[in-house]
C-alpha positions as CSV (number, residue, x, y, z in Angstrom):
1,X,190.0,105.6,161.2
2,X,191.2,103.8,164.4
3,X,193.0,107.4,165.2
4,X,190.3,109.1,166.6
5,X,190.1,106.2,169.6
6,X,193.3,106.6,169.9
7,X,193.0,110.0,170.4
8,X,190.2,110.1,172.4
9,X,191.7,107.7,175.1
10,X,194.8,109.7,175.3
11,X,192.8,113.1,175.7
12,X,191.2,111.6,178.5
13,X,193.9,109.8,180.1
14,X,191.3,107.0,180.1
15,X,192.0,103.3,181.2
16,X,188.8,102.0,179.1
17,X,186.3,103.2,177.3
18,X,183.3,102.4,175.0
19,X,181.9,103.2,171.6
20,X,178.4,103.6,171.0
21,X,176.9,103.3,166.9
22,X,174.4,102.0,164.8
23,X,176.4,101.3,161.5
24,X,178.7,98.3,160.3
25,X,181.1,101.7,159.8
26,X,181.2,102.5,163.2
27,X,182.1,98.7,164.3
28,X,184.8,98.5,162.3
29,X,186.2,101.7,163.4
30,X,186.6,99.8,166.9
31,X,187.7,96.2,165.7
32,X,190.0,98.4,163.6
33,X,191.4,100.3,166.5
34,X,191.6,97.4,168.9
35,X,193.8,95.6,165.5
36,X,195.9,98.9,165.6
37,X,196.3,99.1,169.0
38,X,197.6,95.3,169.7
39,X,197.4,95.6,173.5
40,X,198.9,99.7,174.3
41,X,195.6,101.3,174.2
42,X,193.0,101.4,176.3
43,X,190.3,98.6,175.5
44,X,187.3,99.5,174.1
45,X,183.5,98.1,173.8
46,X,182.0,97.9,170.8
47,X,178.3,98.3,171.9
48,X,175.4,98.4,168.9
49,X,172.0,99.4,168.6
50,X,170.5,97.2,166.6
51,X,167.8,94.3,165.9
52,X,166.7,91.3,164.4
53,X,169.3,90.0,161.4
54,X,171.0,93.4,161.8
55,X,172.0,93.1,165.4
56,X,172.9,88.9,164.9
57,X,175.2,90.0,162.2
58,X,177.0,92.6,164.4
59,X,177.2,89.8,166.7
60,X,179.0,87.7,164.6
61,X,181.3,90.8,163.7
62,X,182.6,91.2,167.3
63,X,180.5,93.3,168.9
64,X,180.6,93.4,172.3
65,X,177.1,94.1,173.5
66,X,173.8,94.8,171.3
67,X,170.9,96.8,172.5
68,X,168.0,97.3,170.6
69,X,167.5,101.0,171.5
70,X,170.0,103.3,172.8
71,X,167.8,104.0,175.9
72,X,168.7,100.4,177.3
73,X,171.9,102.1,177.6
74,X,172.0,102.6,181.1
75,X,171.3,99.2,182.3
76,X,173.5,97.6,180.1
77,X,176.3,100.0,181.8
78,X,175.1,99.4,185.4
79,X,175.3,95.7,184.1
80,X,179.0,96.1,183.6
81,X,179.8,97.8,186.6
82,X,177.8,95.2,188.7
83,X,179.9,93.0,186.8
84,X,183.6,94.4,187.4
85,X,182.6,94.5,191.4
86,X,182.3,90.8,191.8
87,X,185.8,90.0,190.4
């Protein structure tokens, strides 16, 4: 249910945010909330742990960044900061 992001960015008074799973459920629930939210939420990642035809089907789902273990996590968030500072 799209609601709990919802929820969760208005809790937090957050600008963005990002959603961490391993399940085509827990995808959805963010392509469904940004579908819900039509540009007056917060934005939200979709990042996956997954591999092989697992992690190329997410891919072509929408997903915004795929890790193959959740302790890559890090990096791929340092990646995004590094990232935001040279715009």
């Amino acid at each position: 249910n799209p609601a709990a992001l919802t929820l969760v960015a208005r809790q937090l008074q957050t600008r963005a945010g990002f959603y961490v799973g391993d399940t085509a459920d827990d995808l959805a629930l963010v392509l469904n909330y940004r579908a819900s939210a039509e540009g007056t939420q917060p934005p939200f990642l979709a990042i996956m742990i997954a591999s092989g035809p697992e992690a190329d089907i997410y891919r072509q789902r929408g997903a915004d960044i795929i890790l193959s273990q959740i302790s890559e996590l890090p990096a791929a968030l340092a990646r995004l900061r590094d990232a935001g500072h040279e715009q």
